[in-house]
N, C-alpha and C positions, 0 to 999 in steps of 0.2 A: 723607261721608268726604272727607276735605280732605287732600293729596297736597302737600307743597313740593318743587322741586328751588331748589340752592343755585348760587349762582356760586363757584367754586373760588379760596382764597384763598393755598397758597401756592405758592414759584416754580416756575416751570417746567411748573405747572400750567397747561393748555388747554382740557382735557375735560371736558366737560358732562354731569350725570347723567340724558340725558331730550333728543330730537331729536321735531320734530313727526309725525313716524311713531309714535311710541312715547304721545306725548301723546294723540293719538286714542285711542290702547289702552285706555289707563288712565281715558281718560272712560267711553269703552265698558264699563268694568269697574263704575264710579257715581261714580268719583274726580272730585270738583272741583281741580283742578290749578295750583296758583301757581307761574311762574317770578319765583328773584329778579331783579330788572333788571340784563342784561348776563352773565346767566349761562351765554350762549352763544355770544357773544364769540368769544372763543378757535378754536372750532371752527366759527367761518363761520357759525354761526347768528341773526340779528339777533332781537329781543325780539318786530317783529313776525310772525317766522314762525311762532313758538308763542302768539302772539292770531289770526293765521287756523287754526292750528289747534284753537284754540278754549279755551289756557290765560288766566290772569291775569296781569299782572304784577306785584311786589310792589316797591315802592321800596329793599329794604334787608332784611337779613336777619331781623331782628325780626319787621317787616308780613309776613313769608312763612313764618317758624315757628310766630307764636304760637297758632295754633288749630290748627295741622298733624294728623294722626293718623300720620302717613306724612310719614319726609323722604327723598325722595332725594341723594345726595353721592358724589362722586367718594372724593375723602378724607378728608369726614367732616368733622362742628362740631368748630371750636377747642375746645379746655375749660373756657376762657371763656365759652364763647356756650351751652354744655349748658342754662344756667341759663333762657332765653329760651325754651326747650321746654315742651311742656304734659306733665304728666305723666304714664307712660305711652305717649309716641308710641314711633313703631318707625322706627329709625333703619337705611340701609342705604347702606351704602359700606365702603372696602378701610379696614380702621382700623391694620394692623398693632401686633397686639394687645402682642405680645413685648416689642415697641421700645420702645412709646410707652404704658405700661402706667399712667403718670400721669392718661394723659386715660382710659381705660378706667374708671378711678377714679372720676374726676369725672361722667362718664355717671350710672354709680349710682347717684352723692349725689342727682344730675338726676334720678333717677327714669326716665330712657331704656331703654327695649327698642332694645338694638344690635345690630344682628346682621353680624359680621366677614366679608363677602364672598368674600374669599380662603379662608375655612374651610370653603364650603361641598364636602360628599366629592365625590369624583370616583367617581361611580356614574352609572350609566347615566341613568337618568329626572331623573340633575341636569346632566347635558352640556349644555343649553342655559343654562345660571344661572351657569357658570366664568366667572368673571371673568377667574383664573391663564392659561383657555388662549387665549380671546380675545386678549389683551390682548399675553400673550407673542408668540401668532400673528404680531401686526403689529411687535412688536420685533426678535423673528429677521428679519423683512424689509429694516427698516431699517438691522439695523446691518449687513448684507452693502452695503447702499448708504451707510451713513457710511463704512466703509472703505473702497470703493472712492473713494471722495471725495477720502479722503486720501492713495491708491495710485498712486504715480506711474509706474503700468504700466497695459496693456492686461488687461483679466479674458479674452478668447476668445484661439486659436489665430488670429491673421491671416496668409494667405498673400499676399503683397506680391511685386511684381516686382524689388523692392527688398530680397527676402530674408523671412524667418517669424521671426512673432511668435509666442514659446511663449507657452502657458496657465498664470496664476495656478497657483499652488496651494494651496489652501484648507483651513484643521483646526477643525473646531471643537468645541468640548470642551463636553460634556455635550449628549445627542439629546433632551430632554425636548420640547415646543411649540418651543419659540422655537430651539431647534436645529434640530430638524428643517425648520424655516422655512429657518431661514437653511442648511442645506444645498440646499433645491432652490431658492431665488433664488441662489447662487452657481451651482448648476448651469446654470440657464438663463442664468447671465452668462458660459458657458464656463469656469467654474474647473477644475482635478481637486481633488475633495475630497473630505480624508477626516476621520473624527470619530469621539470617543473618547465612554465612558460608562460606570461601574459596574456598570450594571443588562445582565447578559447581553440580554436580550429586546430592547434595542436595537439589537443587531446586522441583527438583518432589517429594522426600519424602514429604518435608514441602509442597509441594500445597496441595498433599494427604490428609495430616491431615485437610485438612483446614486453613491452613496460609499465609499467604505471602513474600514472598520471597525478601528480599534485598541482594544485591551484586554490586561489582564493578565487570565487566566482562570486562579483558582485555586477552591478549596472555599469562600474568603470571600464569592466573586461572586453565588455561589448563593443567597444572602440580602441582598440589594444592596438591594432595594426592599421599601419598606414596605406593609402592604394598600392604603392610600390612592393607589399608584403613585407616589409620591418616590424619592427616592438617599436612603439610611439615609447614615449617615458611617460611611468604613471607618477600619482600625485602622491603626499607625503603621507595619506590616511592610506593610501593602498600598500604603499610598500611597508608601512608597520604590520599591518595583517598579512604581508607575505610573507617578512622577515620573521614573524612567531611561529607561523606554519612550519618555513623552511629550518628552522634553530631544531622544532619536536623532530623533526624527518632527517635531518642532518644529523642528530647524537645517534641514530642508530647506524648509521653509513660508515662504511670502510673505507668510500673512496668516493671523492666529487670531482666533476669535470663539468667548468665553469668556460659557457663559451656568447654568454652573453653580451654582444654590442648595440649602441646607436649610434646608425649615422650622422658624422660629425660633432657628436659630443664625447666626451668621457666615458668609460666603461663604466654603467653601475655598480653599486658594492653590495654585493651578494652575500658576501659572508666575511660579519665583523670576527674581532680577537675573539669576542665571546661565544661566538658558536664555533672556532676554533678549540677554544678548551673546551667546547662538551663532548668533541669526538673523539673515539677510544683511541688511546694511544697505537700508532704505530697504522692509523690511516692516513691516506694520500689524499691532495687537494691537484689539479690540475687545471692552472688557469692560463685559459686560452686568450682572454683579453689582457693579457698582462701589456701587453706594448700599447694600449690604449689607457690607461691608469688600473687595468686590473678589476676583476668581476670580489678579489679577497683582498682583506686590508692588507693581509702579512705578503703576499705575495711580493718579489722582486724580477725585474725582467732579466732576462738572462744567469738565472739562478735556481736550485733548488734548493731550498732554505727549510730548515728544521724550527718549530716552534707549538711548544706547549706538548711534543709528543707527537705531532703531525708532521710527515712532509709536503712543504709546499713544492708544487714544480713551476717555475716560469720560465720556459726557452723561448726562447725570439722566435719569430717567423718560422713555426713551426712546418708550412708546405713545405719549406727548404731544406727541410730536414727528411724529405722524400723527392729531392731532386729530378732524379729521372724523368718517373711519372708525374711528377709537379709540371716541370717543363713540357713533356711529350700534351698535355689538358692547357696549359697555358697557350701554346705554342699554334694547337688548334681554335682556341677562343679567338687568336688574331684573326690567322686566315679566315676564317668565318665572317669580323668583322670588315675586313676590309675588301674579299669577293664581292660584294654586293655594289662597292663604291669603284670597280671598274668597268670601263663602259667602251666597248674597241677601242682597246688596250692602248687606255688614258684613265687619269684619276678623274674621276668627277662625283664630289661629294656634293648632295641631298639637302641639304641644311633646313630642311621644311620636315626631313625624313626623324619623326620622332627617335629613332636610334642614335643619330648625330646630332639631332638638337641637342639630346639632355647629354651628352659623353661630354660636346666638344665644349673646351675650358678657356681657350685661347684663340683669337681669330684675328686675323689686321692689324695685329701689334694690341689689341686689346682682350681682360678678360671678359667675356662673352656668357657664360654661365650665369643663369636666373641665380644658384643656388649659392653664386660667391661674390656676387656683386655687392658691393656694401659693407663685403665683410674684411676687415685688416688682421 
């Protein structure tokens, strides 16, 4: 069995699908393992730390797919490059199937077994293989620390002979992973924070931490979340009574971090221009869903943009911006995944096995997926 990982080719990209801890694994498993050269780059890995651990290297993406059975990828072959596959292989990385449903396509024609990372359920015996919470994990971290970056205040209470420093005050909308992150790194930065979220059952997470919980709590809340554990989207009378909530609770905040998504649609809009000019001058906005249309209207991807007194921050793919350990949590969500699908040391995948149903996107040259059939 022959095993590629790829070097990650577009921007902002860092992370490596495969760290020499992980490449043991998967020898361990029967896997002969090629990295493409320089595929670790990014994440501080050099080519020869995966030849003492005992990979290949391959010159170029070609020399590393075409006998592959198994490819590992961050974000997956261009739709160009599907063709360079042998047919057949089983392909794992975040493909964002909704978005970018052209290459989904292309897979097929390729004859590719895909299988969409981000799809795998959130069921107990698959918590080690989430890519979504890994990955959010180290995002909620960051961006409590790119805002403060950009916070031209102190985050703790300091007591000074010279008079007291009040404490930030901290909201961050939506407690899924990467909130809940980011509310206990703000906590331990001294913030007071509080954080909002549709899904009643967030409230006791966020007290947990130590923060405070805002919501509009009617009859609609009671069905907020989906089996999978997502925010369903509410209707237009709900999100008016959250949006007035959140504009009173926002003019007194220093600083928001916005990290609310739904799968496969648009990020909602959290916070229009106009509760942008309520907040005091010289507060931070931090939006996480900016690469999905963004949780604030002003936000831009790949920018931090000034407006009305506020900074907005939008960096792209913010895991990547914690390479390393982005990679080293990714790296193992694979292994994880695909242990289960070797059986003396042959692939034989389950397709009955709820973990591969709902992932795999591409199968027989066709897409395969309940959740994208239909959809162009």
């Amino acid at each position: 069995m022959k095993l590629a990982v790829l070097r990650e080719r577009r921007d902002a990209e860092k992370r490596v699908a495969a760290s020499p801890e992980t490449v043991k694994k998967l020898m361990a498993l029967g896997f002969e393992v090629i990295i493409e050269a320089g595929a670790g780059d990014g994440a501080s890995i050099p080519d020869k730390s995966y030849e003492e651990a005992g990979a290949s290297i391959a010159k170029d993406l070609k020399a590393a797919v075409k006998d592959a059975d198994v490819i590992f990828s961050v974000q997956g072959l261009e739709a160009k490059d599907a063709k360079h596959t042998k047919k057949g292989a089983a392909q794992l990385a975040v493909l964002n199937p909704f978005v970018e449903r052209d290459r989904i396509d292309a897979y097929a024609d390729a004859g590719l077994m895909a299988f969409a990372m981000e799809f795998v359920p959130r069921i107990t015996r698959a918590q080690s293989m989430d890519v979504l919470s890994s990955q959010s994990n180290l995002a909620g971290y960051k961006a409590v620390l790119d805002g403060a970056a950009e916070f031209g205040r102190a985050f703790p209470m300091m007591m000074t002979a010279a008079g007291t420093v009040p404490p930030a005050k901290v909201m961050v909308m939506g407690a899924g992973v990467a909130g809940l992150q980011a509310i206990a790194t703000a906590k331990r930065l001294g913030a007071i924070v509080s954080a909002t979220d549709v899904r009643p059952a967030a409230k006791e997470q966020v007290e947990s931490l130590g923060g405070k919980f805002v919501m509009v709590e009617d009859e609609e809340t009671a069905a907020a979340e989906t089996a999978g554990g997502y925010a369903k989207e509410m209707s237009d009378e709900y999100k008016a009574k959250q949006a007035t909530l959140i504009a009173e609770t926002l003019a007194k905040q220093d600083m928001a971090i916005t990290t609310a998504l739904i799968p496969g649609r648009p990020a909602p809009k959290l916070i229009t221009e106009e509760m942008v000019k309520s907040m005091k001058p010289g507060s931070v906005i931090v939006d996480l869903a900016v690469e999905m249309g963004g949780n604030c209207e002003l936000s831009k991807p790949g920018e931090v943009v000034e407006a009305h007194g506020v900074k907005i921050v939008g960096h792209r793919n913010v895991p990547s911006r914690l390479a390393a350990d982005a990679s080293a949590l990714y790296a193992r969500n694979l292994v994880h995944f695909i242990t289960p699908m070797v059986k003396d040391g042959a692939l034989a995948f389950d397709f009955e096995d709820e973990v591969i149903k709902e992932s795999v996107v591409t199968k027989d040259g066709a897409v395969v997926n309940d959740r994208l059939k239909g959809e162009k």
